[in-house]
Backbone bond lengths (Angstrom), bond angles and torsions (degrees), N, CA, C in turn:
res aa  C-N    CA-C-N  psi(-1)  N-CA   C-N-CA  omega(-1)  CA-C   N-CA-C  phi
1 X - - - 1.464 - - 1.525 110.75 -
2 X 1.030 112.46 -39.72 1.430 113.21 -172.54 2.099 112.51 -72.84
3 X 1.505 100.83 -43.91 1.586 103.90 150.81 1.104 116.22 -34.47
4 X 1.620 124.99 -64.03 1.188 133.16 175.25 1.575 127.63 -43.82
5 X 1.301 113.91 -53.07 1.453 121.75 179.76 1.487 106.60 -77.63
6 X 1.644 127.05 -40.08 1.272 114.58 169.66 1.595 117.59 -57.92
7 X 1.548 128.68 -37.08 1.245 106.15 153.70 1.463 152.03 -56.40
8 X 1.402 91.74 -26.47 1.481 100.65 170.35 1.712 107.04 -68.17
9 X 1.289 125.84 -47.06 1.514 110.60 177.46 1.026 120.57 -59.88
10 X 1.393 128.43 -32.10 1.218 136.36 171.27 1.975 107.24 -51.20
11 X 1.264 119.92 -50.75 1.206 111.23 160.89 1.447 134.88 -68.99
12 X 1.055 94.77 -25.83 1.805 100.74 170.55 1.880 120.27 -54.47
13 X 1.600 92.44 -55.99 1.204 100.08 -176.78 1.463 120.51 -71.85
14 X 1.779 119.85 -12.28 1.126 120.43 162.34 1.167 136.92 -109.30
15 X 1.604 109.50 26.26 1.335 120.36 170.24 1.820 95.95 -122.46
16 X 1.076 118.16 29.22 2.084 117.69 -167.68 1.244 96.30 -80.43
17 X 1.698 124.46 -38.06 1.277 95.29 -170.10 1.289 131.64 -124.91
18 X 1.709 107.65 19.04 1.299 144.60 112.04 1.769 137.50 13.38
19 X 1.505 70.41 -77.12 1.963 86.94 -174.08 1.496 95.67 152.65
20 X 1.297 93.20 142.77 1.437 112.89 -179.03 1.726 140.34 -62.39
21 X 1.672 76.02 -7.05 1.912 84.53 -171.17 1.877 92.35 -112.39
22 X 1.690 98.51 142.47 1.331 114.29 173.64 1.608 112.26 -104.48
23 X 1.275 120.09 176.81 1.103 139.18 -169.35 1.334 98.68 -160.67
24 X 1.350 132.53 123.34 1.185 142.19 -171.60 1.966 110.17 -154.10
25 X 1.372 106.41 86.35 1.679 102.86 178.15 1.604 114.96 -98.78
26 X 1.488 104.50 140.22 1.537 107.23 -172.68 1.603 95.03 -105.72
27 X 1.306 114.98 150.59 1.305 100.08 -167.05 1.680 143.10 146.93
28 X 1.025 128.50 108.63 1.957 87.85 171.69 1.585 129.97 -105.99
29 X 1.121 119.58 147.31 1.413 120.34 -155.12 1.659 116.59 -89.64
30 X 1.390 103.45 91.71 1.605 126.33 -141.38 1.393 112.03 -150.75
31 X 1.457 117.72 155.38 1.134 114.74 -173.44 1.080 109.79 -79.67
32 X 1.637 122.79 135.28 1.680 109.25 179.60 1.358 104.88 98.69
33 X 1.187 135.50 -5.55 1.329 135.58 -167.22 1.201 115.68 -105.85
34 X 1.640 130.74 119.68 1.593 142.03 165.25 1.455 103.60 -67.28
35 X 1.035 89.38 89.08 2.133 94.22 169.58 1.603 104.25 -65.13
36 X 0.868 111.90 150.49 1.907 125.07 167.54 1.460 92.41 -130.27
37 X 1.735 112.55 146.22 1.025 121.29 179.05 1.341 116.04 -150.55
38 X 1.094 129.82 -173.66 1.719 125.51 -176.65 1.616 97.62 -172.01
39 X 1.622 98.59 144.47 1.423 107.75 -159.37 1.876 80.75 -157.47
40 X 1.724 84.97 151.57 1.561 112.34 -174.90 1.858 95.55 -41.51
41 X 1.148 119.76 116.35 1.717 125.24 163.68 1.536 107.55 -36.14
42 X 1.299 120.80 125.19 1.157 115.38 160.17 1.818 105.99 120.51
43 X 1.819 98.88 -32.00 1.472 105.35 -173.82 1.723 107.42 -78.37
44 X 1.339 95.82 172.57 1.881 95.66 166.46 1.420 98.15 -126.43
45 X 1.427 84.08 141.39 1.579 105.48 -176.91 1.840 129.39 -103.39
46 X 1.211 120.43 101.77 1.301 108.78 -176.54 1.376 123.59 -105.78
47 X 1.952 116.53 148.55 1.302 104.30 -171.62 2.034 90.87 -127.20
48 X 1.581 86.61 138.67 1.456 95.06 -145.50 1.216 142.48 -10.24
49 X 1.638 89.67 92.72 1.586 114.52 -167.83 1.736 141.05 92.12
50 X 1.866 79.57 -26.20 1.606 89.98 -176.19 1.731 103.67 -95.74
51 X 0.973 117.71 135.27 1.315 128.88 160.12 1.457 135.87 -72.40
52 X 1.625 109.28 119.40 1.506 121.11 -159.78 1.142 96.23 -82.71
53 X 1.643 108.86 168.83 1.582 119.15 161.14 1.769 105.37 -87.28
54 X 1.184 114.11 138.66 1.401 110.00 168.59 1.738 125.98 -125.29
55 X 0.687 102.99 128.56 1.330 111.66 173.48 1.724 125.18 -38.63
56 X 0.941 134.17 119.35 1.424 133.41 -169.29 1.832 108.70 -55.75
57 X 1.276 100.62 -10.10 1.503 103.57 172.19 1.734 128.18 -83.86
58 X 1.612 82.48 -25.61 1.517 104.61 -171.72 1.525 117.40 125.19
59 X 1.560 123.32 -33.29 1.069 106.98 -176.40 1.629 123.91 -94.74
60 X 1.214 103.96 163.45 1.087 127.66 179.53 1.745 139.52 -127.56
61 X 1.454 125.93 -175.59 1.175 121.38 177.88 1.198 116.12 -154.46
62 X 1.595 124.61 159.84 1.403 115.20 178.33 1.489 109.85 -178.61
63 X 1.477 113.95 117.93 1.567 94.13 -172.74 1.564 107.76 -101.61
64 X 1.794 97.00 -179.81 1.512 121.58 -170.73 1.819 84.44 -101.17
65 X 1.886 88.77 160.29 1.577 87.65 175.11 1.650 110.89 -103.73
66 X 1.305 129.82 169.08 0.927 135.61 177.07 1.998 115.36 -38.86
67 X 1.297 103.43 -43.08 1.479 128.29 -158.84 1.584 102.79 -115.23
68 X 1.610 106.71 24.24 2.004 89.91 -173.16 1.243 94.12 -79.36
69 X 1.430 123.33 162.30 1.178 125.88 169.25 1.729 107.28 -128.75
70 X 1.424 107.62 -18.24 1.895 115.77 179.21 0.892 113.47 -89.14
71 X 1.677 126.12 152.39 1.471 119.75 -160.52 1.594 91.30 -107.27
72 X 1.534 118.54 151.50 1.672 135.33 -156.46 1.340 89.67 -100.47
73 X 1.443 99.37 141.81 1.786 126.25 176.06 1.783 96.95 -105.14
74 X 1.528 129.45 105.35 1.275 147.38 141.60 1.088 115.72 -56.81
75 X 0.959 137.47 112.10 1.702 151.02 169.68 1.350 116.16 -133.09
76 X 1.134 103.67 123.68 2.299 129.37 -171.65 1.796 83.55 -104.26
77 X 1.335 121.63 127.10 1.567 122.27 144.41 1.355 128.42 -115.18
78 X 1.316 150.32 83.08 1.101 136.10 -171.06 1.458 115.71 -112.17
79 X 1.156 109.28 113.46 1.455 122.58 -178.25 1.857 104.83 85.16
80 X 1.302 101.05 -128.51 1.669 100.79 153.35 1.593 124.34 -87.92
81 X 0.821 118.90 -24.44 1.295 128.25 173.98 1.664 112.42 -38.77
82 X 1.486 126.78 152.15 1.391 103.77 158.65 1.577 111.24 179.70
83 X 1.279 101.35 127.71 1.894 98.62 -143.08 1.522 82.19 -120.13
84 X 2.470 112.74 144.84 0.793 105.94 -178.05 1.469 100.43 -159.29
85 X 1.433 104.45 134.11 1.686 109.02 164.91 1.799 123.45 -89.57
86 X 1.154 99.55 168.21 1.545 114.84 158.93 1.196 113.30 -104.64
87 X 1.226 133.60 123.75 1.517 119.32 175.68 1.941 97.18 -134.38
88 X 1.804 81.78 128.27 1.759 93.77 -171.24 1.683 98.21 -94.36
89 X 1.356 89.81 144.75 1.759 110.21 -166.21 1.677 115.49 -97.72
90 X 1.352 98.78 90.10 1.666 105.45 -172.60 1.036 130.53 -48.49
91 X 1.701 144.31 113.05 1.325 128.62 -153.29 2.065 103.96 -69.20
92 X 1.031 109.61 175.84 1.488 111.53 171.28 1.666 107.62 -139.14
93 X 1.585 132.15 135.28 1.260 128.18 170.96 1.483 110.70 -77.18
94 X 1.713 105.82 144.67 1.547 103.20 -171.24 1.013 88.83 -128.08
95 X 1.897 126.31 151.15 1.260 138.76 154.50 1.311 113.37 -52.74
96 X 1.801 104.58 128.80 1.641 108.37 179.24 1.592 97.77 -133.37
97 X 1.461 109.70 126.18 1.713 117.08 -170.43 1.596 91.45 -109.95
98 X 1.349 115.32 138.46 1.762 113.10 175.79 1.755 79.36 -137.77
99 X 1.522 79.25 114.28 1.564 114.47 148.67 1.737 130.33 -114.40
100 X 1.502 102.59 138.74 1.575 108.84 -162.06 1.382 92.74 -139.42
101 X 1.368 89.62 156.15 1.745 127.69 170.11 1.693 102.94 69.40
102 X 1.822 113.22 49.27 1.045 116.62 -164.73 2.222 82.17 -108.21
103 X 1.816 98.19 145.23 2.016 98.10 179.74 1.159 94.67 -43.59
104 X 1.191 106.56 170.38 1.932 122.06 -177.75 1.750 108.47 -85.11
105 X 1.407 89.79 -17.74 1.606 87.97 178.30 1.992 124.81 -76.75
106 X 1.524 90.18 -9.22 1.568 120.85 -179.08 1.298 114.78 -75.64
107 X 1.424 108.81 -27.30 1.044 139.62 174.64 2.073 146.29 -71.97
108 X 1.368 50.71 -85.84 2.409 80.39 161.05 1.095 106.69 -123.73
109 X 1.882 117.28 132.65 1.367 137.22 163.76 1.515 100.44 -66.53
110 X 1.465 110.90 157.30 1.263 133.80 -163.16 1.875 96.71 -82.13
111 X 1.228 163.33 -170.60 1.508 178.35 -178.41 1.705 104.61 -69.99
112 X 1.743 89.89 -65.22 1.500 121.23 169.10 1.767 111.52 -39.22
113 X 1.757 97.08 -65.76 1.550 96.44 -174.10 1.681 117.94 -57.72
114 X 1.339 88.29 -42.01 1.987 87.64 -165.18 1.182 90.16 -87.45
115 X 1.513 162.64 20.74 1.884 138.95 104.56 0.769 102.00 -28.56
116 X 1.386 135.89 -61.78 1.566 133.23 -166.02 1.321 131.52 -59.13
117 X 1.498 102.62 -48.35 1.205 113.50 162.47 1.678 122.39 -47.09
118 X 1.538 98.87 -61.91 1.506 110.41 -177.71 1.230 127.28 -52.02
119 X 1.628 106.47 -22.11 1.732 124.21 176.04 1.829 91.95 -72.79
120 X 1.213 128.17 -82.69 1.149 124.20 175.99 1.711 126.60 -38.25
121 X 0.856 107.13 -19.72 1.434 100.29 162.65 1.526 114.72 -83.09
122 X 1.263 104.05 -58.34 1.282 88.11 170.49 1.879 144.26 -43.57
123 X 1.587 99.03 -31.05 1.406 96.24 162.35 1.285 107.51 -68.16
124 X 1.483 148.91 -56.02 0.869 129.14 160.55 1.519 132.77 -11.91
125 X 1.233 104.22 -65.05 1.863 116.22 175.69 1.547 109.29 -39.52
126 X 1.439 119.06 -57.61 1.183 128.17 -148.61 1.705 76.24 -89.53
127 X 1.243 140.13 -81.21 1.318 120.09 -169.35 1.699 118.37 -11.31
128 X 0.794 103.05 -70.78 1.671 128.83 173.80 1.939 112.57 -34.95
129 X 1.296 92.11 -33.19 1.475 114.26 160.59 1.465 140.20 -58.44
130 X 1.111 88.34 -48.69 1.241 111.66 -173.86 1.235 119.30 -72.14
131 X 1.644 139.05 -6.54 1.228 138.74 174.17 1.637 124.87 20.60
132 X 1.054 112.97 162.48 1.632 117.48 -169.90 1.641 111.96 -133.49
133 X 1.548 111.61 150.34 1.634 86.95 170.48 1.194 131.95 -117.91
134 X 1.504 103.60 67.84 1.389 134.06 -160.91 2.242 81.61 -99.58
135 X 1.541 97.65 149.16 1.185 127.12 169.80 1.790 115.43 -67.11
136 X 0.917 108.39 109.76 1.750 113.42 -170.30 1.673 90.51 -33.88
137 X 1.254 115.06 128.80 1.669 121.00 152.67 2.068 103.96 -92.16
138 X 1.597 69.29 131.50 1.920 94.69 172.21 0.953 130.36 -96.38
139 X 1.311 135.13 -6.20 1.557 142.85 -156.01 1.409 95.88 -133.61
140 X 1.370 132.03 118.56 1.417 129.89 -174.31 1.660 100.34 -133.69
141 X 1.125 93.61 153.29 1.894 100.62 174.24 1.646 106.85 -112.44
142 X 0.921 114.26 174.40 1.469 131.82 170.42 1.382 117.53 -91.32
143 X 1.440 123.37 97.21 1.340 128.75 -151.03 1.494 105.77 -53.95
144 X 1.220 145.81 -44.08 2.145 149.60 -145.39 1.214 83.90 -145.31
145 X 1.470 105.22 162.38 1.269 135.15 165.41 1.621 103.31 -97.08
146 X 0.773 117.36 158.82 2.168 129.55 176.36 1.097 120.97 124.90
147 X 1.508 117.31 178.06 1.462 132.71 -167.60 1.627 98.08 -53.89
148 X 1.152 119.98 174.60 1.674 135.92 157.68 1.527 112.85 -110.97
149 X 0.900 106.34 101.97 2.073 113.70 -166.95 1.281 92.38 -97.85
150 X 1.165 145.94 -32.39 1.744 124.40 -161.07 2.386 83.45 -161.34
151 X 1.406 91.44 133.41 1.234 105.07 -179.66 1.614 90.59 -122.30
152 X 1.936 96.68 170.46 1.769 98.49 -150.11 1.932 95.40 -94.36
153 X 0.682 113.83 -176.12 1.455 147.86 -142.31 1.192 127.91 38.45
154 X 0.999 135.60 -3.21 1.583 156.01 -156.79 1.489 100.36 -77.24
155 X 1.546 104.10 153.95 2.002 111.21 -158.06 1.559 109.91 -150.56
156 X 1.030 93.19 108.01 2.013 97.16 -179.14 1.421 95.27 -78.58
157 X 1.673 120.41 151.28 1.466 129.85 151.53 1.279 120.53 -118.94
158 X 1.060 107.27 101.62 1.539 128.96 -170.17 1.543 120.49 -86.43
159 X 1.952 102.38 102.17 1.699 86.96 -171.24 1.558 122.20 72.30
160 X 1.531 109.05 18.45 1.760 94.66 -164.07 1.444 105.52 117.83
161 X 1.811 98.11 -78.37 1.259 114.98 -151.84 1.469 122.56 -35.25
162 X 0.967 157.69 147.90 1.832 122.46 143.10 1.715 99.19 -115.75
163 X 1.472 90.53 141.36 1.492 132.12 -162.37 1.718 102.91 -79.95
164 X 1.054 124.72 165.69 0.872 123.66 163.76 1.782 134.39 -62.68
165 X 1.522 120.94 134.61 1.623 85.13 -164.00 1.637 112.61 -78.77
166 X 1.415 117.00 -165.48 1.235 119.86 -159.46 2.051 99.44 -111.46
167 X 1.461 87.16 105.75 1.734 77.90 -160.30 2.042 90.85 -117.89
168 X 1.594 95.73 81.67 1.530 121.36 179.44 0.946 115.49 -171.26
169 X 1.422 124.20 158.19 1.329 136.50 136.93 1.238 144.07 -63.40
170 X 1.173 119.79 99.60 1.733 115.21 -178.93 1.965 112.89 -99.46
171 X 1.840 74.86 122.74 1.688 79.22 -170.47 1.429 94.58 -106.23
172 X 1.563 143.79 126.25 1.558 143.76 159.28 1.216 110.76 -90.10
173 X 1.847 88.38 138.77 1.658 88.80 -176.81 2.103 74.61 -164.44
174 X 1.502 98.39 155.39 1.432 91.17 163.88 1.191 137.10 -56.68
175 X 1.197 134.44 169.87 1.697 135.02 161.86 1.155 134.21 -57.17
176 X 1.222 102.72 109.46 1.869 105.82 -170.87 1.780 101.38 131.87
177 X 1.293 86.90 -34.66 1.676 78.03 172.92 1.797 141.30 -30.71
178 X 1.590 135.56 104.27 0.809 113.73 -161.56 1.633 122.74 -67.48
179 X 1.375 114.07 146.43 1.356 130.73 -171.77 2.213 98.80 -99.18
180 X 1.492 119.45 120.91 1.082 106.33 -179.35 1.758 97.92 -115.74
181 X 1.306 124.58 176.23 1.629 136.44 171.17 0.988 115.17 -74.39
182 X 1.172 149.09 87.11 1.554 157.34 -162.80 1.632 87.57 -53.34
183 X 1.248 143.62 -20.91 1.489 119.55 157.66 1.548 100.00 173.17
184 X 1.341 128.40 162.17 0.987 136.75 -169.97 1.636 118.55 -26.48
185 X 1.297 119.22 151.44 1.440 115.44 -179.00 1.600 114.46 163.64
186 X 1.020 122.18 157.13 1.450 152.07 164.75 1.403 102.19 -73.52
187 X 1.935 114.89 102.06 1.640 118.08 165.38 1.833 102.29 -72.42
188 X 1.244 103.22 117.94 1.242 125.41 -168.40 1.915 107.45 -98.07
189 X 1.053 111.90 -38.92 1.698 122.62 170.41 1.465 108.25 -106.92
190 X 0.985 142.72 -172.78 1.474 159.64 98.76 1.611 112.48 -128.03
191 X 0.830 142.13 86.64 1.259 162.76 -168.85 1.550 119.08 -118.81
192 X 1.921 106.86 117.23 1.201 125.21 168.91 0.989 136.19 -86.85
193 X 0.981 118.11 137.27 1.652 135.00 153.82 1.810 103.05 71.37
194 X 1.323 129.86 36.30 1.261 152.96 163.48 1.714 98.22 -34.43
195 X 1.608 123.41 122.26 1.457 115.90 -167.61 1.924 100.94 -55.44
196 X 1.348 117.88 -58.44 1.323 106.41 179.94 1.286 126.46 -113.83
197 X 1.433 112.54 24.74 1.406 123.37 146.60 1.471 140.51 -91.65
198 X 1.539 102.83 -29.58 1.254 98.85 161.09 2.236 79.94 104.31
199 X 1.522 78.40 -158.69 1.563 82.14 179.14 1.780 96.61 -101.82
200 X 1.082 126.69 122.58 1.273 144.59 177.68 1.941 111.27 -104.85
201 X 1.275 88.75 146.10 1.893 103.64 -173.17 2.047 83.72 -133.11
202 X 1.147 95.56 132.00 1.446 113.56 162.76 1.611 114.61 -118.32
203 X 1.492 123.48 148.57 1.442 114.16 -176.30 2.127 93.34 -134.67
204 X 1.305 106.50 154.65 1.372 97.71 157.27 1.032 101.48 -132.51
205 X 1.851 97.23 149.72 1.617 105.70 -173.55 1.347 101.01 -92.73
206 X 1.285 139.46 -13.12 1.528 127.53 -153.77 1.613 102.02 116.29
207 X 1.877 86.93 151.32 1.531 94.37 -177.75 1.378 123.29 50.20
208 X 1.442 128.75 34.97 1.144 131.27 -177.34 1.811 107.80 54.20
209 X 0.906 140.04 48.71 1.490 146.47 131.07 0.965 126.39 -97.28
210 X 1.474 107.60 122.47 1.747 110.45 -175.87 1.860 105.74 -146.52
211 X 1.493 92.54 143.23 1.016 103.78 178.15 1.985 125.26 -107.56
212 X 1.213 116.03 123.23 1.302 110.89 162.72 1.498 145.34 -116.55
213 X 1.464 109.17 171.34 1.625 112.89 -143.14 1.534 103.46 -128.33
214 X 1.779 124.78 82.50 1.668 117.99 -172.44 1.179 117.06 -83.30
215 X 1.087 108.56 -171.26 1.237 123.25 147.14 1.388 113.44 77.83
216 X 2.363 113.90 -21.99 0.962 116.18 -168.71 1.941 132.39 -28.13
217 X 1.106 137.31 159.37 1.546 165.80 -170.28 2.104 91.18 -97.29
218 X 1.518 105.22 -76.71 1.351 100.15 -170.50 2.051 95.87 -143.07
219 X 1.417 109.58 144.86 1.300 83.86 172.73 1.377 99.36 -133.22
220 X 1.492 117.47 153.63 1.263 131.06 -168.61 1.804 119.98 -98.74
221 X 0.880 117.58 -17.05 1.194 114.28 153.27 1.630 132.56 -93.44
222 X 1.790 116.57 -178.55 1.266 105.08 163.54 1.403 110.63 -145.36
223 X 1.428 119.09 -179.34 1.715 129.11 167.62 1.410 99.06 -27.26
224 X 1.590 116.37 130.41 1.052 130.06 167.25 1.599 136.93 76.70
225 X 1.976 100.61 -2.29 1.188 117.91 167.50 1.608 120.14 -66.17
226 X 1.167 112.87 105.10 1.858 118.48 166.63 1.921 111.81 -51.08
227 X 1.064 115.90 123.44 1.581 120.41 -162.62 1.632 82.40 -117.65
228 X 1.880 92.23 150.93 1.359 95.46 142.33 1.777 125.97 -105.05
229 X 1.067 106.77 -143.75 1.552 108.86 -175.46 2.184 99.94 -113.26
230 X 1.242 87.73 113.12 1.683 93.91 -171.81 1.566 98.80 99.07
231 X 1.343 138.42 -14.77 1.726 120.61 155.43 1.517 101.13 -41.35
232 X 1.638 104.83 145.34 1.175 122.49 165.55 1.210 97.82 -98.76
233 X 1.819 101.01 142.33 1.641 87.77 -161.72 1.874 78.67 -148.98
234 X 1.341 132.86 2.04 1.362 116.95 151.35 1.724 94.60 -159.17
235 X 1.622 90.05 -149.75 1.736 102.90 -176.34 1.580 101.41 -148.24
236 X 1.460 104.45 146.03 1.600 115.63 -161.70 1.815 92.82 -75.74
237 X 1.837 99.73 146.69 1.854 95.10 -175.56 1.767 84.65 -164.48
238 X 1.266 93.28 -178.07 1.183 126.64 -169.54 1.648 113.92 -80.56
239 X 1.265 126.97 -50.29 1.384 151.61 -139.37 1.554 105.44 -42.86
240 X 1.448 120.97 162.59 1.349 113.85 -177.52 1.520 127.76 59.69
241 X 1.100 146.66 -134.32 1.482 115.45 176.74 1.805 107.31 -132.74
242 X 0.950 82.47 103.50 1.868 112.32 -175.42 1.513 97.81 -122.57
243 X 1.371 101.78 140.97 1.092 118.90 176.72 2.180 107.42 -96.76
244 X 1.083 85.11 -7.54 1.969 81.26 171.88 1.310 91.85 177.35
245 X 1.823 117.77 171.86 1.367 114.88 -163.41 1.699 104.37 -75.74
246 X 1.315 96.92 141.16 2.016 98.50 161.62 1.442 105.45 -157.88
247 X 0.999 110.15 163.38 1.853 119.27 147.27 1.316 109.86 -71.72
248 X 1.426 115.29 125.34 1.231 122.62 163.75 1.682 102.50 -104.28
249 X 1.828 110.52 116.75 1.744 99.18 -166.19 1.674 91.01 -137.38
250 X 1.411 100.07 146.78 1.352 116.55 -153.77 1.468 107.94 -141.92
251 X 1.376 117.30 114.71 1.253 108.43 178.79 1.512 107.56 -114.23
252 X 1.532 110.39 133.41 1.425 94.06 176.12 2.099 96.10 -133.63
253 X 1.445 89.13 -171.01 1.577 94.12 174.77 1.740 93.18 -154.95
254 X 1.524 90.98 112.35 1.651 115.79 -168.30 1.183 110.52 55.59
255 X 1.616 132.98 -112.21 1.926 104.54 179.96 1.506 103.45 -109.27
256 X 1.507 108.11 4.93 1.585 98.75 173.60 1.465 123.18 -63.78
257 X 0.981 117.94 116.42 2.038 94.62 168.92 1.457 108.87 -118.98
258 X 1.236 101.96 134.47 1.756 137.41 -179.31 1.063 98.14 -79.83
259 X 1.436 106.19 154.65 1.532 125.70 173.06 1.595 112.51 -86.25
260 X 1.549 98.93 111.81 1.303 124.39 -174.05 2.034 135.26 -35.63
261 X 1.924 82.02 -33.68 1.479 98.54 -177.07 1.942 104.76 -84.18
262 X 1.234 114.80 -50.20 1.216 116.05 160.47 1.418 111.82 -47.02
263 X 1.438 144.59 -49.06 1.293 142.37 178.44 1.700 102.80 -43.65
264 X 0.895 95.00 -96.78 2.139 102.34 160.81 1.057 87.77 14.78
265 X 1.394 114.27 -105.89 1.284 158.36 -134.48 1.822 99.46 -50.43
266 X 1.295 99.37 -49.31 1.717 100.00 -179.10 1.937 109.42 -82.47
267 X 0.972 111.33 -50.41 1.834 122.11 178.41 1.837 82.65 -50.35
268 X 1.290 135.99 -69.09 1.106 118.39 -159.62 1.536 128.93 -42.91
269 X 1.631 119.00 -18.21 1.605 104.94 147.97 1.210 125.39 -63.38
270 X 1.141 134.21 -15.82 1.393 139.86 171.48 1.273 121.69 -43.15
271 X 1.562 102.33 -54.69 1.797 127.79 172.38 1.138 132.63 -31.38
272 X 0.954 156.04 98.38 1.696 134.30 160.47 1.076 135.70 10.71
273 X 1.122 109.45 -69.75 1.894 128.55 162.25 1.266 129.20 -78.28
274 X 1.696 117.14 -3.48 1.148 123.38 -176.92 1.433 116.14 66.31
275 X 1.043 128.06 18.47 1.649 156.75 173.00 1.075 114.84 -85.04
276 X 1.389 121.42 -77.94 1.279 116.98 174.98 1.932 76.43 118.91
277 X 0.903 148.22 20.08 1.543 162.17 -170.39 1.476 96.63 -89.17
278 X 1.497 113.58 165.44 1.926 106.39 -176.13 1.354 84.40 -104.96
279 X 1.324 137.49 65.43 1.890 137.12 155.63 1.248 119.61 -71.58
């Protein structure tokens, strides 16, 4: 944090006589990447075109998608004033596994299944909707302890096909494992027995960032429970179609979702300890 804030003065004092509005992104400008940013208090901030929620402090958030390929227009307006970058969007290489001559049922869900599916996504969707007007939380933890079995962008081709990519974290650990709130938030879903989610808990932190929790064993909260950061709020399981127990954890911001380990990695100036630790 303190890296952090010494850069920001460092921009302050060399944009003073300039113009009054800052632009300050923490971050790298990448596919998959949860930018955090901070802008003159008071201004509104748009990322091409669409308008963020901001924090009365200034900061903010907003992710890149897995697949952007156009570089994002940042724009601060306050009053008349109105200050703006280009920021070009660095491609990233993703693991792609092509597997063949797998039954067709391994493959493609049956008419029946993907209704099912599509019903469950959709609660999902609309969760995701629903936003809160809770103050973006910055400081996030790493929900379980365990191995890392499948990291995010990565894309099986199945038969040809290619699948959707894998835009989560999978942490393995046995069943029962406790599941904690990577940081304050509004449980926005609690939702069972999802065909390939399992029973899933979604939370939003603010500003349209939200984090989710699959695959759960048992979960301990419900719709509309206020969490803190380190509440245990389920237990790592199997449910839905997992091939062995894990967390399946997903961070997105509105329907984008960022790659989880990079997320960490940047919120952890946020922290106390610069860890990203629940201190």
């Amino acid at each position: 944090m303190k890296k952090l804030l010494f850069g920001l003065c460092v921009l302050l004092s060399s944009q003073l006589h300039a113009t009054e509005l800052t632009i300050f992104v923490h971050g790298q400008i990448q596919q998959g990447e949860m930018v955090f940013g901070f802008a003159t208090p008071g201004a509104e901030v748009f990322v091409d075109g669409d308008k963020l929620k901001v924090r009365d402090d200034g900061w903010f958030a907003f992710g890149i998608n897995r697949d952007a390929k156009k570089d994002i227009v940042l724009k601060v307006v306050k009053g008349e004033e109105q200050l703006q970058k280009v920021l070009k969007v660095k491609k990233r290489k993703w693991k792609v596994q092509k597997i063949n001559g797998l039954p067709d049922n391994k493959v493609n869900f049956s008419e029946e299944i993907q209704e099912r599916i599509n019903k469950d996504n959709e609660a999902v969707y609309l969760a995701r909707q629903k936003g809160t007007q809770l103050p973006l939380s910055l400081c996030y933890i790493r929900p379980t302890e365990g191995r890392i079995s499948s990291v995010f962008g990565s894309q099986r081709i199945l038969n040809g096909v290619p699948k959707n990519p894998h835009k989560a974290l999978d942490i393995a650990n046995v069943v029962g494992t406790p599941v904690y709130a990577s940081a304050d938030g509004e449980v926005t879903l609690a939702y069972e027995d999802a065909y390939l989610a399992g029973n899933t808990l979604l939370i939003d932190h603010g500003s349209n960032v939200t984090t989710s929790y699959i695959h759960l064993s048992k979960m301990d909260v419900k719709t509309g429970d206020f969490v803190k950061r380190g509440d245990k709020i389920g237990e790592i399981g199997m449910t839905g179609r997992a091939t062995g127990p894990h967390l399946h954890w997903t961070v997105a911001y509105k329907n984008i979702k960022v790659d989880p380990d990079r997320f960490l990695k940047n919120a952890s100036a946020f922290c106390v300890d610069g860890t990203g630790e629940n201190k």
